[in-house]
N, C-alpha and C positions, 0 to 999 in steps of 0.2 A: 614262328613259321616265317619261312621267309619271303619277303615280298617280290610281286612278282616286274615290279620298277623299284628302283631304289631313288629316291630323291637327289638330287646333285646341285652343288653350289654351282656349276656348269650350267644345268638349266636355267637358272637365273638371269632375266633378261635386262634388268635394271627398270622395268614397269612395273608399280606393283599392283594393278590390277590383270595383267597378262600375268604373271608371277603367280599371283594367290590364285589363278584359275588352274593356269598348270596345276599347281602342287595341289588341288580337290580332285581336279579330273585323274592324274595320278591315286590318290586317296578312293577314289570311285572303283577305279580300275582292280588296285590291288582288294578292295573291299569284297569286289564278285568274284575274284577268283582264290580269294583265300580258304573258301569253305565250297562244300561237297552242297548242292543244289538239285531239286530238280527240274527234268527236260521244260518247264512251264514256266516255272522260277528264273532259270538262267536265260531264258528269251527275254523273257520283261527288264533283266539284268542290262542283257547286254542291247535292249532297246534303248535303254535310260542311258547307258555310255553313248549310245549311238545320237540322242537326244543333244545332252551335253555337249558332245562333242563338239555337233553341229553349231552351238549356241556360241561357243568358243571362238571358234571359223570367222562366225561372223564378225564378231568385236578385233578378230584383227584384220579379217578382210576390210573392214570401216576406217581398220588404222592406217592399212596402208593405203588406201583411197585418199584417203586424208593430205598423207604424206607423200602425195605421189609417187611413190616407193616402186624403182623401176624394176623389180621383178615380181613385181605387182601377180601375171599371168602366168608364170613359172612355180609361184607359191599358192595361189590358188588352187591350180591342178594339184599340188601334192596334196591341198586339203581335198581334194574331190575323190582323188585315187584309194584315201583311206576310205572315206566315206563309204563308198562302191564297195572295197575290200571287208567292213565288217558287217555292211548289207546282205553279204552273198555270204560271207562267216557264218550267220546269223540265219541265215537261209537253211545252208548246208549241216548248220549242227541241227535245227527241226529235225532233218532225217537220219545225222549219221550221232549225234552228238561227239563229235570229235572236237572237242576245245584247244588242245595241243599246239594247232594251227592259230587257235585267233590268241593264244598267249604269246607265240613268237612272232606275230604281226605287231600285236601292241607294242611288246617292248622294244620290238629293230625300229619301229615307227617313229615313236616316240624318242628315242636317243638320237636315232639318225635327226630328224626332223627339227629337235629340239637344238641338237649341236652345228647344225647348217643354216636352214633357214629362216627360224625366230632369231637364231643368233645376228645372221647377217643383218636383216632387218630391223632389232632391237639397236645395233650397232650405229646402224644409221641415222635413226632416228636420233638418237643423243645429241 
């Protein structure tokens, strides 16, 4: 079956605890959507990505505090914007179950996100 992120030497930020998070939370992601669930199931699914996610956020919000990393507040809001966006996902499939939707948010999210601004920021830090 095919997954629904594919992993990329690209992702790769040269940290490798940012690194081995990515490639789980990826592994989580393709995990709940690889099989037929149901409406009960895939909430607690897509709460536990929502969980992770969040946990994720934080270890690099701390990095780039760290690093005074001056898009510090640029990068933050995109973590937030997801956050929001699989909350209300999450929300919306309770009543419509439409998944379609948070399968094309994760993967634009995460490539987009991955190849701009962990990149930039990894970069820097080195």
């Amino acid at each position: 079956m095919m997954q629904l992120i594919e992993w990329r030497d690209a992702f790769c930020t040269g940290i490798s605890g940012v690194d081995y998070e990515h490639e789980e939370l990826i592994k989580l992601i393709n995990s709940v959507f690889s099989k037929s669930r149901g409406k009960t199931s895939m909430v607690n699914s897509l709460n536990e990505i929502y969980a992770e996610i969040a946990g994720h956020f934080m270890l690099e919000e701390q990095i780039m505090k760290h690093e005074k990393y001056d898009q510090y507040e640029e990068h933050r809001k995109d973590h937030a914007r997801l956050l929001e966006d699989i909350g209300a996902i999450t929300d919306s499939y309770e009543s419509d179950e439409d998944i379609e939707k948070l399968k094309q948010l994760m993967n634009e999210w995460f490539v987009v996100h991955f190849q701009t601004h962990d990149a930039r920021l990894h970069r820097l830090i080195d």
